[in-house]
C-alpha positions in Angstrom: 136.2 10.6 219.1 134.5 7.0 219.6 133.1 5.0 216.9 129.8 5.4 218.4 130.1 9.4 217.8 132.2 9.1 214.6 129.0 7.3 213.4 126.0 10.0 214.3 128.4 12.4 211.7 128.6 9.8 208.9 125.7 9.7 206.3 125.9 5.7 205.5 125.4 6.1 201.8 126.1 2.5 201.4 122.4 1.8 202.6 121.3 5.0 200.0 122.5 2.8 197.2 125.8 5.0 196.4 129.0 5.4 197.3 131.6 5.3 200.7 130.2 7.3 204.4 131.0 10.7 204.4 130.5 13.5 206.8 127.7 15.4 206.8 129.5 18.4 207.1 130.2 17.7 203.4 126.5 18.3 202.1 125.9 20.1 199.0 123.2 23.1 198.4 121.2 20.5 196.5 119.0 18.2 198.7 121.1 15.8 200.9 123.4 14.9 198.3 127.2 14.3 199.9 130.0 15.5 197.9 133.9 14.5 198.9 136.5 15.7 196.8 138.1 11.9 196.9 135.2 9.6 197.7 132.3 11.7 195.7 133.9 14.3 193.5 130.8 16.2 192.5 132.1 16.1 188.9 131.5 12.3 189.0 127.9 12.4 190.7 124.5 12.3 188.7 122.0 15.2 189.1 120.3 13.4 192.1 123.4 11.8 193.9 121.9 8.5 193.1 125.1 7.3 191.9 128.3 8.4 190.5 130.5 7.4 187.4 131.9 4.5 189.4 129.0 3.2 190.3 127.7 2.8 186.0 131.2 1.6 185.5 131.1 -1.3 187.8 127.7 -2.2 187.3 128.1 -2.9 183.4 131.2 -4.9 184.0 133.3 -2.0 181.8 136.8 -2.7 180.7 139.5 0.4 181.4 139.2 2.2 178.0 135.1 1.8 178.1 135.0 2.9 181.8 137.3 5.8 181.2 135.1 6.6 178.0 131.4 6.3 180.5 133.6 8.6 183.0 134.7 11.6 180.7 131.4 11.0 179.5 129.7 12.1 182.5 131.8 14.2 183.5 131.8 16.9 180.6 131.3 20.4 181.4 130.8 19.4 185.1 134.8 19.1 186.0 135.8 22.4 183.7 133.8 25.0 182.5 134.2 23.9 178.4 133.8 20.0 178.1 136.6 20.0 174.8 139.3 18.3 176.9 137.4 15.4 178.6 135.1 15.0 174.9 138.6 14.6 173.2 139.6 12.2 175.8 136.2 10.1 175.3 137.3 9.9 171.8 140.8 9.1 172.1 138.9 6.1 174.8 136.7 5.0 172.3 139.6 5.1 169.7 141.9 2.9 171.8 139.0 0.6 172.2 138.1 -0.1 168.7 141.8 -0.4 167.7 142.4 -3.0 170.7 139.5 -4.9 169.2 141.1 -5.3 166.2 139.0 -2.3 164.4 141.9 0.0 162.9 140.5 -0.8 159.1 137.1 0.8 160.1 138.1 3.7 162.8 140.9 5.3 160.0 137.4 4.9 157.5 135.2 6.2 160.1 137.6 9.4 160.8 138.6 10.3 157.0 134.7 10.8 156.7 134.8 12.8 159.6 137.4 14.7 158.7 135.3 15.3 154.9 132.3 16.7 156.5 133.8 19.0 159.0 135.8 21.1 156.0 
């Protein structure tokens, strides 16, 4: 196939504001939103497929643990059915951040009165 055809099947999402090309054989049921299982992973995509957890990332400059803590974020409930497993992981994130910034002192406070009002 040319690049000339390989172009007609490629939705340029670039120019959208979002994401890489992908083909439109790819669309979802909702509107023209274009999901790929490694370029747009619906789990990752907002409601309109405006932008995807990448895109927040990057545009506020995050850091690994506060990108991975926007991304599980997002993602809950949308990747499994039960968000538990990627809240604990925004926690365990948001943990590793505070510690790194030197806030052990205050995250071991901030948890021993979390663990008082949950008994």
């Amino acid at each position: 196939m040319s690049d000339k055809q390989n172009e007609k099947e490629t939705v340029d999402v670039y120019e959208l504001g979002f994401g890489a090309g992908q083909p439109k054989s790819l669309t979802s049921e909702k509107a023209d939103v274009v999901y790929d299982a490694v370029h747009k992973p619906r789990h990752y995509q907002s409601k309109s497929g405006a932008f995807q957890a990448y895109d927040v990332i990057r545009e506020f400059e995050l850091n690994y643990c506060l990108g991975n803590v926007c991304k599980y974020l997002l993602r809950a409930n949308k990747k499994h059915e039960e968000s538990k497993e990627d809240l604990l992981k925004m926690i365990w994130y948001t943990s590793r951040e505070l510690k790194d910034q030197g806030y052990e002192k205050e995250l071991k406070e901030f948890f021993e009165k979390q663990l008082k009002e949950i008994k």
